[in-house]
N, C-alpha and C positions, 0 to 999 in steps of 0.2 A: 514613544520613539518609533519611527516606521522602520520594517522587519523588509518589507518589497517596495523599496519602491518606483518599480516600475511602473505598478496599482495602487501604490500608495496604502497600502496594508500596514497597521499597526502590530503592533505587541498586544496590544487589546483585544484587537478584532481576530487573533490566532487565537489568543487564547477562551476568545469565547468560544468561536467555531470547536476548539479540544473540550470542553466543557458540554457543550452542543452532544460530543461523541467520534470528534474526528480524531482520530491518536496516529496517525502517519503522516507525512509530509504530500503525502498524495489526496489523501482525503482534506488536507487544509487545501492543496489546490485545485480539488474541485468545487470548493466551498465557496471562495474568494479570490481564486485566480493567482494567487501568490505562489510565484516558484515557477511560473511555466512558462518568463517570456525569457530573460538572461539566464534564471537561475543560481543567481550569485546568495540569495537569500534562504536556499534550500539547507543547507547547513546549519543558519540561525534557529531556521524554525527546527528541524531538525533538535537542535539541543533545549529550546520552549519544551517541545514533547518529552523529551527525555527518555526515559524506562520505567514512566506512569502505571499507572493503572491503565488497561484496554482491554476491553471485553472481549476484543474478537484475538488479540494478544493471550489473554488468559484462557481460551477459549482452545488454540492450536498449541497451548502448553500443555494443559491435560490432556491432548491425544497423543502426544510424544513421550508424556509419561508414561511407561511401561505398569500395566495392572491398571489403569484410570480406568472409571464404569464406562466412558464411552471410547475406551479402547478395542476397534475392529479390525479385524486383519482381512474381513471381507471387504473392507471398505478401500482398502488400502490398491493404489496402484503402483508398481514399479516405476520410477522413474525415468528407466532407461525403455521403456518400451512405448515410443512415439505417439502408437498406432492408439493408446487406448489410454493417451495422456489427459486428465481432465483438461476442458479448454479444447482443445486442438481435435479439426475435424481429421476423420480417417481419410490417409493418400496426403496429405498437409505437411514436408517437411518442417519441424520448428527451427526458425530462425530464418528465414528466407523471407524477405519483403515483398510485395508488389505493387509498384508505383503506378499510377495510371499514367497515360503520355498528358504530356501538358495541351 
């Protein structure tokens, strides 16, 4: 049964891509294009995935684990402080767009 189809993306072809190693609905769309022109399908797949197994899932659970071996608090950045947010160059407020002129 197709899951997008605006791509014409299966039930199959998600679930290989998850199988592949993709466990978010984001990593299925950059795999296969499903989810990124309407978006009506994001929520199907969405529930495909579930609350599986994922590496990189299981991966940011044992750092939130309090006492985990690769629990570091130097590693750690506050949230609230813009300037030294991973991602985001310093002077860069987050959340401000900029669009080039047409």
């Amino acid at each position: 049964m197709y899951v997008c189809s605006c791509f014409g993306i299966t039930e199959k072809q998600v679930k290989e891509h998850a199988d592949a190693g993709a466990c978010t609905p984001r990593q299925i769309a950059s795999a296969c294009k499903a989810g990124t022109d309407c978006g009506g399908c994001v929520r199907a797949i969405q529930a495909m995935l579930g609350r599986g197994a994922c590496p990189r899932r299981e991966l940011l659970e044992r750092k939130r684990t309090p006492g985990a071996a690769d629990d570091s608090a130097a590693d750690a950045v506050p949230a609230s402080d813009p300037e030294t947010a991973p991602g985001i160059a310093p002077g860069v407020t987050p959340g401000i767009r900029l669009f080039e002129a047409a």
